[in-house]
mmCIF entry with sequence, helices, sheets and N, C-alpha, C, O atoms, coordinates in Angstrom:
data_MODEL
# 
_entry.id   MODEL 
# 
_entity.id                         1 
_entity.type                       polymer 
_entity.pdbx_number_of_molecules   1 
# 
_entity_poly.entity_id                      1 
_entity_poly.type                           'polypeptide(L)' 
_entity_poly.nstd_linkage                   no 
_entity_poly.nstd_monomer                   no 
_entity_poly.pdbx_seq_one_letter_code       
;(UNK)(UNK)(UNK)(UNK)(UNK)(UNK)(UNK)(UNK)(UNK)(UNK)(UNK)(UNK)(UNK)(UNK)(UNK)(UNK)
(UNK)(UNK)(UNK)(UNK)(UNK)(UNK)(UNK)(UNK)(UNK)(UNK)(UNK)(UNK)(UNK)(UNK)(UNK)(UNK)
(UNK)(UNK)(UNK)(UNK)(UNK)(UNK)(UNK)(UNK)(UNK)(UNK)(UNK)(UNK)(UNK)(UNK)(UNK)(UNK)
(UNK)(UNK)(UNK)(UNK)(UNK)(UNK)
;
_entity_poly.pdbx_seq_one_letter_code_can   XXXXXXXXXXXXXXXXXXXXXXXXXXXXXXXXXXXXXXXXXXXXXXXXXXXXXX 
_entity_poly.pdbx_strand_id                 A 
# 
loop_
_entity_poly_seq.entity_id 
_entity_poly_seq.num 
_entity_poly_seq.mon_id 
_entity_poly_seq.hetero 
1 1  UNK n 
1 2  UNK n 
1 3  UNK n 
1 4  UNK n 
1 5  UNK n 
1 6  UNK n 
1 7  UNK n 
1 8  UNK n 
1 9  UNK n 
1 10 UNK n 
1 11 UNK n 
1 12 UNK n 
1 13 UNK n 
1 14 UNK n 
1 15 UNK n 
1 16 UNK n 
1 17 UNK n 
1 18 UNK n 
1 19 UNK n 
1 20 UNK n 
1 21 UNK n 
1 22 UNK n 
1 23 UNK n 
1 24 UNK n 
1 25 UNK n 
1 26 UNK n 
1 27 UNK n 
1 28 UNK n 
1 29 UNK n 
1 30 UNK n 
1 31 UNK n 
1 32 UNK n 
1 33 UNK n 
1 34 UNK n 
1 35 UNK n 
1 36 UNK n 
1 37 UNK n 
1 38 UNK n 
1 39 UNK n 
1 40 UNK n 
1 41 UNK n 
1 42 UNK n 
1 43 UNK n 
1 44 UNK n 
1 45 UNK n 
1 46 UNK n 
1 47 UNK n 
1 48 UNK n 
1 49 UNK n 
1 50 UNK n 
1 51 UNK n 
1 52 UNK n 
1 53 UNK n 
1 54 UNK n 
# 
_struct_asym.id          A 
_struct_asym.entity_id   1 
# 
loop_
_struct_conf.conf_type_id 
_struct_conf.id 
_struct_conf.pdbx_PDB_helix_id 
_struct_conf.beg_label_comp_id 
_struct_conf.beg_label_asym_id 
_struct_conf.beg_label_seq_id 
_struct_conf.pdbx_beg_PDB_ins_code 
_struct_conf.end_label_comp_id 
_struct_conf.end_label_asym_id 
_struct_conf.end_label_seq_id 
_struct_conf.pdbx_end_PDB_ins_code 
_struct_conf.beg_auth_comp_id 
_struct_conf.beg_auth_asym_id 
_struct_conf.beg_auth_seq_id 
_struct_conf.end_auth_comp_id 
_struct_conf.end_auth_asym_id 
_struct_conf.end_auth_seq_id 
_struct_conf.pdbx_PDB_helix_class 
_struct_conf.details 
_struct_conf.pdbx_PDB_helix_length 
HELX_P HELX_P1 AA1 UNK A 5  ? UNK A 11 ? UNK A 5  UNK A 11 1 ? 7 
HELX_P HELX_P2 AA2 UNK A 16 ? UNK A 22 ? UNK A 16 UNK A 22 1 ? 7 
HELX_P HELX_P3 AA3 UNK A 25 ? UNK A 31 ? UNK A 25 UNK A 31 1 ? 7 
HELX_P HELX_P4 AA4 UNK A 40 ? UNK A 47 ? UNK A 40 UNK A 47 1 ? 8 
# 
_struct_conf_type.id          HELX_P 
_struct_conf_type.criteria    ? 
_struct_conf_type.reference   ? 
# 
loop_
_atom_site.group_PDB 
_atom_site.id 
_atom_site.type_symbol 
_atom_site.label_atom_id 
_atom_site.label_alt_id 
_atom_site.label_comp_id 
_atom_site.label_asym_id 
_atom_site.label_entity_id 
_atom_site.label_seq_id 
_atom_site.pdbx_PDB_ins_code 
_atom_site.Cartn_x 
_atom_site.Cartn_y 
_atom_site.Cartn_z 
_atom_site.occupancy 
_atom_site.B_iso_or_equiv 
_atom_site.pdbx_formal_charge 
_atom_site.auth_seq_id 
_atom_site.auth_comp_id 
_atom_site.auth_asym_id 
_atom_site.auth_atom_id 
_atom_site.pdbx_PDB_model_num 
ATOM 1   N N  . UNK A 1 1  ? 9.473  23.316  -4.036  1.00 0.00 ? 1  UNK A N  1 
ATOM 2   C CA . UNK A 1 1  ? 8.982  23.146  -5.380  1.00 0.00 ? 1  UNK A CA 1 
ATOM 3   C C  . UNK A 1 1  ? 8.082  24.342  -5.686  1.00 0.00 ? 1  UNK A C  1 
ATOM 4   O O  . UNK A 1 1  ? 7.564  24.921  -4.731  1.00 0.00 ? 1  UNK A O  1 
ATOM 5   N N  . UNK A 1 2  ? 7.760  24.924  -7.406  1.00 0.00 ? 2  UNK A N  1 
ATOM 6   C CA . UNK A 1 2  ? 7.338  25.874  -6.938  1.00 0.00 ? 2  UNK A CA 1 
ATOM 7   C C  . UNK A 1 2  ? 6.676  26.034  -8.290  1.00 0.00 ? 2  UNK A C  1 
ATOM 8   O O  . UNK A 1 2  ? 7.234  26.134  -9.383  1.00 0.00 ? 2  UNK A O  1 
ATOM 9   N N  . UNK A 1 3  ? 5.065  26.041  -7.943  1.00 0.00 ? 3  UNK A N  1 
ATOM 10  C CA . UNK A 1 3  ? 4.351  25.430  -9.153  1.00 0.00 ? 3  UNK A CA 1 
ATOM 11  C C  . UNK A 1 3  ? 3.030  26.888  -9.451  1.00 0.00 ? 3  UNK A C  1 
ATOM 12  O O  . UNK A 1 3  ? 2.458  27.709  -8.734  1.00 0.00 ? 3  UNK A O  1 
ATOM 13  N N  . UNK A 1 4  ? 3.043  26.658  -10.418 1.00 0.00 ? 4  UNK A N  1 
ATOM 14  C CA . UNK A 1 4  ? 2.208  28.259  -10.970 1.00 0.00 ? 4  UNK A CA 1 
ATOM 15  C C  . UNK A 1 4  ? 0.968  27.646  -10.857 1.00 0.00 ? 4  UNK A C  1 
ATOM 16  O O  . UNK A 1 4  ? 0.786  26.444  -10.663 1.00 0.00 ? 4  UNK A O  1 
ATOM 17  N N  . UNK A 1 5  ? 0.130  28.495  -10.982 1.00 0.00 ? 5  UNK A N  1 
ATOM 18  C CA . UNK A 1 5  ? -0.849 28.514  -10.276 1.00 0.00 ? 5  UNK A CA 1 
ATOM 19  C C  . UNK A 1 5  ? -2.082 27.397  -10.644 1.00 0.00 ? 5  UNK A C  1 
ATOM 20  O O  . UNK A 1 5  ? -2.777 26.898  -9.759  1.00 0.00 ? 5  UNK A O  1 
ATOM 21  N N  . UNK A 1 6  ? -2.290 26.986  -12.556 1.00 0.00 ? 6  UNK A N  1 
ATOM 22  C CA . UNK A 1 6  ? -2.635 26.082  -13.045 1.00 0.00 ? 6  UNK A CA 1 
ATOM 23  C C  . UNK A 1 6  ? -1.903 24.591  -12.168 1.00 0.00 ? 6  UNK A C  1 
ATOM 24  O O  . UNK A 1 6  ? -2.493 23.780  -11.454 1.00 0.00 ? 6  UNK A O  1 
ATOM 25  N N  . UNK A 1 7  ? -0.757 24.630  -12.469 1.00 0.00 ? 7  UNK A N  1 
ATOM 26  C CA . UNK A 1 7  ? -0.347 23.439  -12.086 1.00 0.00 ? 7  UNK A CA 1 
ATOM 27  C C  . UNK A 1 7  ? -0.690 23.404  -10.143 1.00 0.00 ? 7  UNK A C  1 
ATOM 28  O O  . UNK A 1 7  ? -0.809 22.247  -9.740  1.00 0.00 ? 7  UNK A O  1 
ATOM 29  N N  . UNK A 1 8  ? -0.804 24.236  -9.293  1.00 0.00 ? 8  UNK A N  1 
ATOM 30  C CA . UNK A 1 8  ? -1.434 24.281  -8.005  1.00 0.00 ? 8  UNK A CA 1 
ATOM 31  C C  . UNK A 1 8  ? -3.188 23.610  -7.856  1.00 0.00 ? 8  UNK A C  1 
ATOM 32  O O  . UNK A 1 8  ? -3.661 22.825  -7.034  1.00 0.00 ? 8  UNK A O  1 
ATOM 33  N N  . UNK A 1 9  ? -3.700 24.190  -8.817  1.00 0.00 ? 9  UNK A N  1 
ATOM 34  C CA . UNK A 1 9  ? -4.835 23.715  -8.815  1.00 0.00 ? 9  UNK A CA 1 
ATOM 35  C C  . UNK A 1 9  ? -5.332 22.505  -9.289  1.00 0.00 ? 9  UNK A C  1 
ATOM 36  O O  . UNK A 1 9  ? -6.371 21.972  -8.900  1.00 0.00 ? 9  UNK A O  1 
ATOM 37  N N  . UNK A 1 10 ? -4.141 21.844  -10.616 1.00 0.00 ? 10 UNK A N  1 
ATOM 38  C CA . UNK A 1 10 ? -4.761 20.248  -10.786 1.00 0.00 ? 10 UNK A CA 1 
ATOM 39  C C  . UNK A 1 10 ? -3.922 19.560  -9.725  1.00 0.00 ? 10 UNK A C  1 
ATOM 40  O O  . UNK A 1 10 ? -4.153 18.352  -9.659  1.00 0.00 ? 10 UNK A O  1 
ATOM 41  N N  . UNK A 1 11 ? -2.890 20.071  -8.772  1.00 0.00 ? 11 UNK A N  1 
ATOM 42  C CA . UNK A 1 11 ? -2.695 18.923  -7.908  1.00 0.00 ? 11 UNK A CA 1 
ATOM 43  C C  . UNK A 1 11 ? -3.358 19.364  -6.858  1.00 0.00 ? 11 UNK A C  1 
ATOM 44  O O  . UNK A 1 11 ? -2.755 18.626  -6.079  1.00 0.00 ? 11 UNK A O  1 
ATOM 45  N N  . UNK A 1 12 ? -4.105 19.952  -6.152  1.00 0.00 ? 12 UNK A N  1 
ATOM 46  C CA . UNK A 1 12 ? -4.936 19.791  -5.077  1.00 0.00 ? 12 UNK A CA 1 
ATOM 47  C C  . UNK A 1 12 ? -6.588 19.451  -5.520  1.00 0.00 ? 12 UNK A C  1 
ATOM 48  O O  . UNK A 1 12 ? -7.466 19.259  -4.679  1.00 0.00 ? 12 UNK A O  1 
ATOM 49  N N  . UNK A 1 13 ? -6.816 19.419  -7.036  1.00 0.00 ? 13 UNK A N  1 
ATOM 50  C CA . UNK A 1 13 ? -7.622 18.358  -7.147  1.00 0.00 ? 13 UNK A CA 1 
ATOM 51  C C  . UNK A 1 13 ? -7.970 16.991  -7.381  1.00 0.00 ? 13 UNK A C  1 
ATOM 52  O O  . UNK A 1 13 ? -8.977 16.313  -7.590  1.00 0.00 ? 13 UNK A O  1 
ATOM 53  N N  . UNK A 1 14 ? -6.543 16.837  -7.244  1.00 0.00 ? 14 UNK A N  1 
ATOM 54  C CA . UNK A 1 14 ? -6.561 14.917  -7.418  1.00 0.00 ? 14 UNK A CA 1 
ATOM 55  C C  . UNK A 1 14 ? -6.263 14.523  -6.034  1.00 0.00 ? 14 UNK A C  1 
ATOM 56  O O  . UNK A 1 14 ? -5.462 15.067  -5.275  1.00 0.00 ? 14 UNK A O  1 
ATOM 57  N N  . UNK A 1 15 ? -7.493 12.850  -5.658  1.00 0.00 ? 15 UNK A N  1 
ATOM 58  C CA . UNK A 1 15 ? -7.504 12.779  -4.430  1.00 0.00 ? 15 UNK A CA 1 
ATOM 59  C C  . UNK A 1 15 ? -6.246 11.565  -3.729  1.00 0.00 ? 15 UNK A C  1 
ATOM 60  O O  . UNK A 1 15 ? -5.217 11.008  -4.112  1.00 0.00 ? 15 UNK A O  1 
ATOM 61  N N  . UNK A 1 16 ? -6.813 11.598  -2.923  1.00 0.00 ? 16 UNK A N  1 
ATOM 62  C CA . UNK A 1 16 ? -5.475 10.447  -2.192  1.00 0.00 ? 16 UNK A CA 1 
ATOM 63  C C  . UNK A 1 16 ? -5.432 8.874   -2.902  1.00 0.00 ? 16 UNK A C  1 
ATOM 64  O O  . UNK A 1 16 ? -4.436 8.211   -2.613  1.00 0.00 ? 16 UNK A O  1 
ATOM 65  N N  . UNK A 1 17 ? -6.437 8.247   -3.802  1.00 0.00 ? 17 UNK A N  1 
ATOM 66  C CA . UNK A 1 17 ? -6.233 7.177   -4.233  1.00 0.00 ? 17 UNK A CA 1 
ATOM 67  C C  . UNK A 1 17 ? -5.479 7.085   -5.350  1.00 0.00 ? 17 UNK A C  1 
ATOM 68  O O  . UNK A 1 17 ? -4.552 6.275   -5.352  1.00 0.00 ? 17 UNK A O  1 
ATOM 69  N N  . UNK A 1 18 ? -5.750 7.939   -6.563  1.00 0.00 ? 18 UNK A N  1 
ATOM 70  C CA . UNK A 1 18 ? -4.612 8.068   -7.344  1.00 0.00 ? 18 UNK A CA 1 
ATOM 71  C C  . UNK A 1 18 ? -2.920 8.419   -7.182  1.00 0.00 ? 18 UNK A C  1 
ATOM 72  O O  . UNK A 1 18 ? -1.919 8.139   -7.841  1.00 0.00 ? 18 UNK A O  1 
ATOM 73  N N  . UNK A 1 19 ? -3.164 9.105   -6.062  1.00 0.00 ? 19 UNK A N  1 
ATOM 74  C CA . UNK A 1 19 ? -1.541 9.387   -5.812  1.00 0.00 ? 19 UNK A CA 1 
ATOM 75  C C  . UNK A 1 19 ? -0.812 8.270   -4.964  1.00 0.00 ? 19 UNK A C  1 
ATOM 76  O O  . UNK A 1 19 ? 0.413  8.179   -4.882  1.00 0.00 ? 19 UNK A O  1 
ATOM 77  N N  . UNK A 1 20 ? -1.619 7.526   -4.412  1.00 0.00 ? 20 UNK A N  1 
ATOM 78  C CA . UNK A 1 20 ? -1.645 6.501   -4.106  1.00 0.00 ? 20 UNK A CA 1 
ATOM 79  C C  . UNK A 1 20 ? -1.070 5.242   -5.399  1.00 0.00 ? 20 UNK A C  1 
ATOM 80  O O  . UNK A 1 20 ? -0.001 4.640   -5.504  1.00 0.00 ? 20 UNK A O  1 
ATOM 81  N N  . UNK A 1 21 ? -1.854 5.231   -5.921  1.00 0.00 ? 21 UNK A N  1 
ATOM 82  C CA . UNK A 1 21 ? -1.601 4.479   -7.409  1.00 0.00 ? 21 UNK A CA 1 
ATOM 83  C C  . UNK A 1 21 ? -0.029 4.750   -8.521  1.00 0.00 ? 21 UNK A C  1 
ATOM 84  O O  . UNK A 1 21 ? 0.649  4.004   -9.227  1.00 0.00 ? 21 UNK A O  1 
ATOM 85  N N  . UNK A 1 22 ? 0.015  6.342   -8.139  1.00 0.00 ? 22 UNK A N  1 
ATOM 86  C CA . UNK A 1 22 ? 1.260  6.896   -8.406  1.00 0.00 ? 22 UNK A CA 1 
ATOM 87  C C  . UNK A 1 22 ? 2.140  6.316   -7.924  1.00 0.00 ? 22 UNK A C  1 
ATOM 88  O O  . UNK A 1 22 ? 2.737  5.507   -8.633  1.00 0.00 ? 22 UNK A O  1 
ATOM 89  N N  . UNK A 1 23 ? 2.486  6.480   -6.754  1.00 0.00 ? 23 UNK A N  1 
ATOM 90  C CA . UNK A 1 23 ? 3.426  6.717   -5.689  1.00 0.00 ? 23 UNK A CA 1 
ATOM 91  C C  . UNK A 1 23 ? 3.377  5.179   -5.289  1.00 0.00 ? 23 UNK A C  1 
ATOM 92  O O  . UNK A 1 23 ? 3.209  5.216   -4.070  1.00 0.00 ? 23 UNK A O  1 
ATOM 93  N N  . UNK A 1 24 ? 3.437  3.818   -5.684  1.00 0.00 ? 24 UNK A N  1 
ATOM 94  C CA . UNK A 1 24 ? 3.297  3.139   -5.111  1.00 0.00 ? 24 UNK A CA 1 
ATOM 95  C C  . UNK A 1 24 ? 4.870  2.409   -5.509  1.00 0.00 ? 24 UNK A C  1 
ATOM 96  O O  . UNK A 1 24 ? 5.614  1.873   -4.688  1.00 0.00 ? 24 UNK A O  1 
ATOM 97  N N  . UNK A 1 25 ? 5.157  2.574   -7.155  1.00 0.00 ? 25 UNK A N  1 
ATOM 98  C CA . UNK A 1 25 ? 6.368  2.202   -6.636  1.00 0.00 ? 25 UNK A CA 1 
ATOM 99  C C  . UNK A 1 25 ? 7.710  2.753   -6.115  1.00 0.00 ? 25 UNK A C  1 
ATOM 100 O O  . UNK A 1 25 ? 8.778  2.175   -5.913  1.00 0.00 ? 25 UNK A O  1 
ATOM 101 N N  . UNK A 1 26 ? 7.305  4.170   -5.942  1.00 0.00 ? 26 UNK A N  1 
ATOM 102 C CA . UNK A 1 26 ? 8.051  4.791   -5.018  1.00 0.00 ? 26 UNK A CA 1 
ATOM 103 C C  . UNK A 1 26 ? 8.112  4.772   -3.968  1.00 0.00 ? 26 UNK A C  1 
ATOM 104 O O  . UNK A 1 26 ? 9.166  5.139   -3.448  1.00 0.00 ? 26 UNK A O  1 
ATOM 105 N N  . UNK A 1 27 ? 6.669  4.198   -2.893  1.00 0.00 ? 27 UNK A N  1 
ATOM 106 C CA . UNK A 1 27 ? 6.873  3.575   -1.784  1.00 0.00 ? 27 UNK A CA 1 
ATOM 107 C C  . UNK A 1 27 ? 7.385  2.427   -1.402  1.00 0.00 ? 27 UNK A C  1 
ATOM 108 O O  . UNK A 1 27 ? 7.834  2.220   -0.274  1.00 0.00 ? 27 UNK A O  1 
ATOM 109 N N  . UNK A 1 28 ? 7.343  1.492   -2.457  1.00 0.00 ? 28 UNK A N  1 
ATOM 110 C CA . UNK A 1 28 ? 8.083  -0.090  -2.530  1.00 0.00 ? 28 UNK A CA 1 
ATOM 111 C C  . UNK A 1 28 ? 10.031 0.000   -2.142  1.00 0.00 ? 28 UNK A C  1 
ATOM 112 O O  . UNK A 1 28 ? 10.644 -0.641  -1.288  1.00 0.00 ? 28 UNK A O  1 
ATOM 113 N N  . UNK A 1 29 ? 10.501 0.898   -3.006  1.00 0.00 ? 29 UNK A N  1 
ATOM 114 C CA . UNK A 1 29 ? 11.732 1.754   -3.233  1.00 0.00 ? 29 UNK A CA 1 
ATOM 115 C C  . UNK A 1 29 ? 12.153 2.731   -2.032  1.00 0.00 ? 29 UNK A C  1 
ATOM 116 O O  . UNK A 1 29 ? 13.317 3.131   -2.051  1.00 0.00 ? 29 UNK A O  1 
ATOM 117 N N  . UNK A 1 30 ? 11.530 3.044   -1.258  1.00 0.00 ? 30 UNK A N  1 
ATOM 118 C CA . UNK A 1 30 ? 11.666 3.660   -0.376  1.00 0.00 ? 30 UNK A CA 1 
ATOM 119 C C  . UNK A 1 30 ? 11.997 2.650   0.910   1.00 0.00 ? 30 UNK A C  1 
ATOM 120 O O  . UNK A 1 30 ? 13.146 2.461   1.309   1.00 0.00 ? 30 UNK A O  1 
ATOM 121 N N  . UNK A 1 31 ? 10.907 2.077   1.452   1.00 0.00 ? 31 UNK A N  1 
ATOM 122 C CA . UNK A 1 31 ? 10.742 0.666   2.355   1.00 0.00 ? 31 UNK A CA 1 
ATOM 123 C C  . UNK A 1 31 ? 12.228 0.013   1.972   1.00 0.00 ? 31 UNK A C  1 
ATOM 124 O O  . UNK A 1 31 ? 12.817 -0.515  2.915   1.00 0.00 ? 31 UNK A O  1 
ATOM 125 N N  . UNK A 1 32 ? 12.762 0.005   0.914   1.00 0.00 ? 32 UNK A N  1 
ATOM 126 C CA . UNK A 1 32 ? 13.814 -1.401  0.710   1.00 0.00 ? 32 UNK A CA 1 
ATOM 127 C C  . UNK A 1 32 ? 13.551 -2.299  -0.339  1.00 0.00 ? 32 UNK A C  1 
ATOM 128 O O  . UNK A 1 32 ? 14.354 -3.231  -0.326  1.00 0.00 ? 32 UNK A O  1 
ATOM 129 N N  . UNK A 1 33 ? 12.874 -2.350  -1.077  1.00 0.00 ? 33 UNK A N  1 
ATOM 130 C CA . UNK A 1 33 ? 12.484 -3.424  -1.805  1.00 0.00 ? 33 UNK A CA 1 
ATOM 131 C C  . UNK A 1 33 ? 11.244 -3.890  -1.767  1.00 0.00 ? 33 UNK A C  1 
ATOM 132 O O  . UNK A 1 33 ? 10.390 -3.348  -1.065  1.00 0.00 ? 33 UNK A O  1 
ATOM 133 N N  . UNK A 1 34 ? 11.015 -4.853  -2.446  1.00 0.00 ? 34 UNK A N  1 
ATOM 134 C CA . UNK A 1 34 ? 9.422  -5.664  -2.932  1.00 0.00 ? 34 UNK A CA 1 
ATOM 135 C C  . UNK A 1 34 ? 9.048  -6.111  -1.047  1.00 0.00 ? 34 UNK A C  1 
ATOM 136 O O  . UNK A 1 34 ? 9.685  -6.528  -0.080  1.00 0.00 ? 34 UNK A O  1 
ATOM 137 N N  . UNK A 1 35 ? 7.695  -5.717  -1.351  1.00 0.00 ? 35 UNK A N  1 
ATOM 138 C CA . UNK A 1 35 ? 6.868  -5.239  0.275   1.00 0.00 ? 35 UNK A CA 1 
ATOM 139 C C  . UNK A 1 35 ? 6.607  -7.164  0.181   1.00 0.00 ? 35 UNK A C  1 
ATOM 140 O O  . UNK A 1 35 ? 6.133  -7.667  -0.837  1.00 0.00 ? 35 UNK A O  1 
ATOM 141 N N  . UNK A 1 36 ? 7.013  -8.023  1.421   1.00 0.00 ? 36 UNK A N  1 
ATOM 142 C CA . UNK A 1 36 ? 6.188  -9.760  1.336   1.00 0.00 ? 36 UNK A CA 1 
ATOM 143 C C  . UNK A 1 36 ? 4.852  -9.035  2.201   1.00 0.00 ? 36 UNK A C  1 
ATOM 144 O O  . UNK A 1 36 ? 4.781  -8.024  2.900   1.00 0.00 ? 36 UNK A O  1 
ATOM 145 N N  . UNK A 1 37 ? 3.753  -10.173 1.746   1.00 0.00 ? 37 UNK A N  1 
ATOM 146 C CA . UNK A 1 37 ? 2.662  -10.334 2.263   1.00 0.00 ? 37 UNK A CA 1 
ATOM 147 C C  . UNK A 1 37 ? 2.380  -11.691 2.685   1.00 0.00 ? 37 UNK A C  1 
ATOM 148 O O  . UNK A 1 37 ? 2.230  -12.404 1.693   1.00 0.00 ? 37 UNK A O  1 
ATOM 149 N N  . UNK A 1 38 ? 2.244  -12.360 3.840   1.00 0.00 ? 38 UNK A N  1 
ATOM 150 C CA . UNK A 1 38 ? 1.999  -13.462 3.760   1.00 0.00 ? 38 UNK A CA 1 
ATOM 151 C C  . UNK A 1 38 ? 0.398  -13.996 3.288   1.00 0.00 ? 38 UNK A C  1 
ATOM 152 O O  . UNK A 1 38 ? 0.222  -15.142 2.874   1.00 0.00 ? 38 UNK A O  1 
ATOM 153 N N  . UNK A 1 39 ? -0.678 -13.032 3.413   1.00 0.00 ? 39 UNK A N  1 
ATOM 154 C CA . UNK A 1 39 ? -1.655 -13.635 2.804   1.00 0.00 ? 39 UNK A CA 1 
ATOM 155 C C  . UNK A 1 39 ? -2.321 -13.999 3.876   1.00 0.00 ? 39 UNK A C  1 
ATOM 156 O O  . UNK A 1 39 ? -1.770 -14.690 4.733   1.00 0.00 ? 39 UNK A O  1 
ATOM 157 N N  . UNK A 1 40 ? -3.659 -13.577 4.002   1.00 0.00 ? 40 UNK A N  1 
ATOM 158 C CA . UNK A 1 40 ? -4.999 -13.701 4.825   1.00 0.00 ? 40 UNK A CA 1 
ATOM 159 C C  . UNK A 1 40 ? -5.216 -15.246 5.113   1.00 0.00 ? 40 UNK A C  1 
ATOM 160 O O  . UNK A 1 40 ? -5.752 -15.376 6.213   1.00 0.00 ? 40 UNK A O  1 
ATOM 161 N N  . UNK A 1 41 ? -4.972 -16.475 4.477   1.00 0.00 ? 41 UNK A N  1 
ATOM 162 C CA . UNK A 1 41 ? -5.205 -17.337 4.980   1.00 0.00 ? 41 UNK A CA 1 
ATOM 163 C C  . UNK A 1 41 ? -4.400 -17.895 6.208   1.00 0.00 ? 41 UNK A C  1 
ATOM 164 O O  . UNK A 1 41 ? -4.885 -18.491 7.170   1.00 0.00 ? 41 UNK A O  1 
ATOM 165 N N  . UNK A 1 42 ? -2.590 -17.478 5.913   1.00 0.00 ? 42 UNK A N  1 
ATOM 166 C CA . UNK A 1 42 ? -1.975 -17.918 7.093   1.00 0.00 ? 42 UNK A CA 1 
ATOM 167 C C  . UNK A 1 42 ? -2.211 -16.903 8.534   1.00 0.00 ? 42 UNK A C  1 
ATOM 168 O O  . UNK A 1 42 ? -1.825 -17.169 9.672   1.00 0.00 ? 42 UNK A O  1 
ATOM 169 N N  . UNK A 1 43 ? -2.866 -15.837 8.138   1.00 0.00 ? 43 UNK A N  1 
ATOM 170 C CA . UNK A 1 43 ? -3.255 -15.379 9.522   1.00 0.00 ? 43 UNK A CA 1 
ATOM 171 C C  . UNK A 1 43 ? -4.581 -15.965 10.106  1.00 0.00 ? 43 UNK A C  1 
ATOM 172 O O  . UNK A 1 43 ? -4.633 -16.132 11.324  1.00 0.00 ? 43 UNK A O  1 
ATOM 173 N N  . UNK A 1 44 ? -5.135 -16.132 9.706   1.00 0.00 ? 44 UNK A N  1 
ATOM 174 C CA . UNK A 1 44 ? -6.629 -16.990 9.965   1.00 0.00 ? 44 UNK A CA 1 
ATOM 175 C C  . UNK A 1 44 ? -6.019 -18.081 10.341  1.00 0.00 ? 44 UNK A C  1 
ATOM 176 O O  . UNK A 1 44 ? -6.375 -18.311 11.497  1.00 0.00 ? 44 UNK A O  1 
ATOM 177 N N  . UNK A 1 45 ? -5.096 -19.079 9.875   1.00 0.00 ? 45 UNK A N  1 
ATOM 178 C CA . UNK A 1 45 ? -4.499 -20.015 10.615  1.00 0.00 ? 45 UNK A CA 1 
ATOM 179 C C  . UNK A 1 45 ? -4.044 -20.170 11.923  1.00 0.00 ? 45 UNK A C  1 
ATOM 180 O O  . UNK A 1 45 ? -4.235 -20.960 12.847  1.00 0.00 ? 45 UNK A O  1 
ATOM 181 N N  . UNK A 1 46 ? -3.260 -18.981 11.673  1.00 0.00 ? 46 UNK A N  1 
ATOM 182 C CA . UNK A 1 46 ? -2.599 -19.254 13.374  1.00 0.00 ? 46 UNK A CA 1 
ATOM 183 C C  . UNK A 1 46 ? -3.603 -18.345 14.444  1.00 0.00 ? 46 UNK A C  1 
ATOM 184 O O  . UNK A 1 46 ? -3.166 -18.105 15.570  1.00 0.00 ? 46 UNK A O  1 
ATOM 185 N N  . UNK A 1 47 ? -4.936 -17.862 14.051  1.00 0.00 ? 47 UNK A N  1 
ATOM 186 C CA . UNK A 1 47 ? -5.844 -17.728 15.158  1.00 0.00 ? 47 UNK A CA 1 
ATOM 187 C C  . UNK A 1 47 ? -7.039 -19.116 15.277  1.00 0.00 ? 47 UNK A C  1 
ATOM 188 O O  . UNK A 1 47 ? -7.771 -19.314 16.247  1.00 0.00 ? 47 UNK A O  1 
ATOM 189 N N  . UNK A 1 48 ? -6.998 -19.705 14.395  1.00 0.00 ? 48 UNK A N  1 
ATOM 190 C CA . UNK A 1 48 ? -8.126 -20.629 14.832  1.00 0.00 ? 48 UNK A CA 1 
ATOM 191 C C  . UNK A 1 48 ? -7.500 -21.949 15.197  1.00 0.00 ? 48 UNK A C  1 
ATOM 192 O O  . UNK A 1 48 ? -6.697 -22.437 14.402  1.00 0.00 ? 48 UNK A O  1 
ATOM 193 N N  . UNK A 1 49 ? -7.788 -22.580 16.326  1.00 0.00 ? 49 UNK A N  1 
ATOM 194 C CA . UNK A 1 49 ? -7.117 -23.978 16.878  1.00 0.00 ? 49 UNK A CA 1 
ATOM 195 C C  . UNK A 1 49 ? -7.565 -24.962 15.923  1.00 0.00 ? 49 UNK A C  1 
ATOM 196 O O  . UNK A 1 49 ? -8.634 -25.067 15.322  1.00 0.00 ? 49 UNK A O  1 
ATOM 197 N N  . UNK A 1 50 ? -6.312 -25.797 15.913  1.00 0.00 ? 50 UNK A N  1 
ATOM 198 C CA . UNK A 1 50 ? -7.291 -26.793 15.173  1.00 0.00 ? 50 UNK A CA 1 
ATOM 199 C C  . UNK A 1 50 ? -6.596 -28.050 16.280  1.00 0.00 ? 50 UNK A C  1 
ATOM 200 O O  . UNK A 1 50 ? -5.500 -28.008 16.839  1.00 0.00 ? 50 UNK A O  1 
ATOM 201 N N  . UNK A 1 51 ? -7.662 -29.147 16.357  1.00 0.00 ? 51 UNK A N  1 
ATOM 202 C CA . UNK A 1 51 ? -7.906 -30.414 16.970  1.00 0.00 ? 51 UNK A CA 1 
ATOM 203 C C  . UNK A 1 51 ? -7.109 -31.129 16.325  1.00 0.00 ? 51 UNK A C  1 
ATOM 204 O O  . UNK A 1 51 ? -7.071 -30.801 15.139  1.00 0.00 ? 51 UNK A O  1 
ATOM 205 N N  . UNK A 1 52 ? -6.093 -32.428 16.738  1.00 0.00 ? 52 UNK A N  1 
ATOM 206 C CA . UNK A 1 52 ? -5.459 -33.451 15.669  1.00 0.00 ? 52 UNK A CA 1 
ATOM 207 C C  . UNK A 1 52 ? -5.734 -34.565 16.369  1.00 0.00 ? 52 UNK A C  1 
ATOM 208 O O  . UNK A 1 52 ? -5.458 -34.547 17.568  1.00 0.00 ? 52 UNK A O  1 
ATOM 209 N N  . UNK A 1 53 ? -6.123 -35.350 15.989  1.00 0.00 ? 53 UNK A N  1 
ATOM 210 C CA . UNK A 1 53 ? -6.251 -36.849 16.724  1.00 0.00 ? 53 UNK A CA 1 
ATOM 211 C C  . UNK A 1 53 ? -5.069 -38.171 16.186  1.00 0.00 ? 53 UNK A C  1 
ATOM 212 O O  . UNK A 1 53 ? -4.662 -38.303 15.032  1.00 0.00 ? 53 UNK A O  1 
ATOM 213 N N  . UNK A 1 54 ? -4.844 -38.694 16.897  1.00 0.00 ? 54 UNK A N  1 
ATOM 214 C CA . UNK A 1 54 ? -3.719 -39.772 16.767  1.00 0.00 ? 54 UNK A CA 1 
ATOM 215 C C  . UNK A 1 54 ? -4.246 -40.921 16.624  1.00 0.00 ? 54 UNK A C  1 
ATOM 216 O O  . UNK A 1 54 ? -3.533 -41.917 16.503  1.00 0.00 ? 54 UNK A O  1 
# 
């Protein structure tokens, strides 16, 4: 790619969170499809024991 010299300088001043923000559904698309998360509570689940009484 081959970018003049203005356009060199506003992309090495934008930092990694916006391109981040960019690029996100191009990382979704890349991976295969919509990323699952199962969600912080079912991992907290299966580390803490739980007791059942009968």
């Amino acid at each position: 790619m081959k970018l003049s010299a203005d356009e060199r300088r506003l992309v090495l001043k934008v930092s990694a969170a916006p391109i981040d923000c960019l690029l996100s559904d191009v990382k979704i698309a890349a991976a295969g499809g919509r990323r699952r998360r199962a969600g912080f509570s079912s991992a907290v689940r299966r580390q803490v024991p739980v007791r059942t009484f009968k």
